[in-house]
N, C-alpha and C positions, 0 to 999 in steps of 0.2 A: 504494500500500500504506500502511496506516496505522501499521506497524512493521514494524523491523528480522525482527522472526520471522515475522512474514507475506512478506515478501518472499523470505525462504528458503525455506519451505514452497511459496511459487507455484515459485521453480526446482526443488525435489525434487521437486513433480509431474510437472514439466514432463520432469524428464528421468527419471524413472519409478524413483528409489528414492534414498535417501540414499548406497548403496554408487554408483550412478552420477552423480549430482552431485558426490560427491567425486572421483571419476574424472576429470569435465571440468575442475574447477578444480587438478588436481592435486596434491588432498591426503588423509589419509588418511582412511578410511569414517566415521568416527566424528564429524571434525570439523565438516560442516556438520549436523549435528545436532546437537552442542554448541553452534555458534552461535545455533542457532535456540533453543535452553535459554536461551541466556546474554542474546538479545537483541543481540548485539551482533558485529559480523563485526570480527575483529582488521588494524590497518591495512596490514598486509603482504599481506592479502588481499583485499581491495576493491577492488581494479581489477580479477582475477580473477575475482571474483565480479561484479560490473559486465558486464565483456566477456562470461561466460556465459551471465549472463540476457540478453542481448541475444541470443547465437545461438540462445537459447531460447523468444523472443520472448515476456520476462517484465519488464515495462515498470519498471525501475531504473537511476537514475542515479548517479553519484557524490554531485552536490547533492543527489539524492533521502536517499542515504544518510546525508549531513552532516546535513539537517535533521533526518531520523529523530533520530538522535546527540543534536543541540541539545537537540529537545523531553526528551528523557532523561533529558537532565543538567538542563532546568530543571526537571523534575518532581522529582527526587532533591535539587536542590537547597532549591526551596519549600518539602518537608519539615523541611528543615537536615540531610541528608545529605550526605557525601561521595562523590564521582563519580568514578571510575577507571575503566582499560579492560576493568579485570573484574567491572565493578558488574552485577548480573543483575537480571532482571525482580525474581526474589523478592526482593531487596534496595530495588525502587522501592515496592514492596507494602507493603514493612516499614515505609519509609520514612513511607509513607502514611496509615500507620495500620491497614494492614492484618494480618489475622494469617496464619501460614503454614501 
């Protein structure tokens, strides 16, 4: 996967809607969809999310997921932005010069 919200998106298909992906990871309906907004899975939840796309057979690693992260934070950073666990796509955009 080439990002964090592509990798969500393959396990929501996988497990056939966002109310059951949140099911498997056992959290509430809304939040892997927030993730996939935000780009970014919180680290309390990443090995959850790890362990499910694997029974889902949705090819993510934890290093998968570190590196996604890195590139992130260097893109956010190249811009001269700051990088937090709640920096979102539209925040790398911004960063980038893009507008919203």
């Amino acid at each position: 996967m080439k990002t964090v919200s592509e990798s969500i998106r393959a396990a929501k298909s996988r497990a056939g809607s966002w109310p059951a992906l949140a099911r498997l990871l056992g959290v509430q309906d809304h939040q892997p969809r927030d993730w996939s907004r935000r780009g970014a899975i919180p680290p309390e939840y990443q090995k959850a999310f790890v362990e499910t796309c694997a029974g889902l057979g949705v090819a993510v690693t934890a290093a998968g997921l570190d590196d996604l992260h890195a590139r992130r934070v260097r893109a956010v950073r190249k811009h001269g932005g700051n990088v937090s666990r709640s920096t979102t796509t539209g925040d790398l955009k911004a960063a980038a010069g893009f507008k919203r």
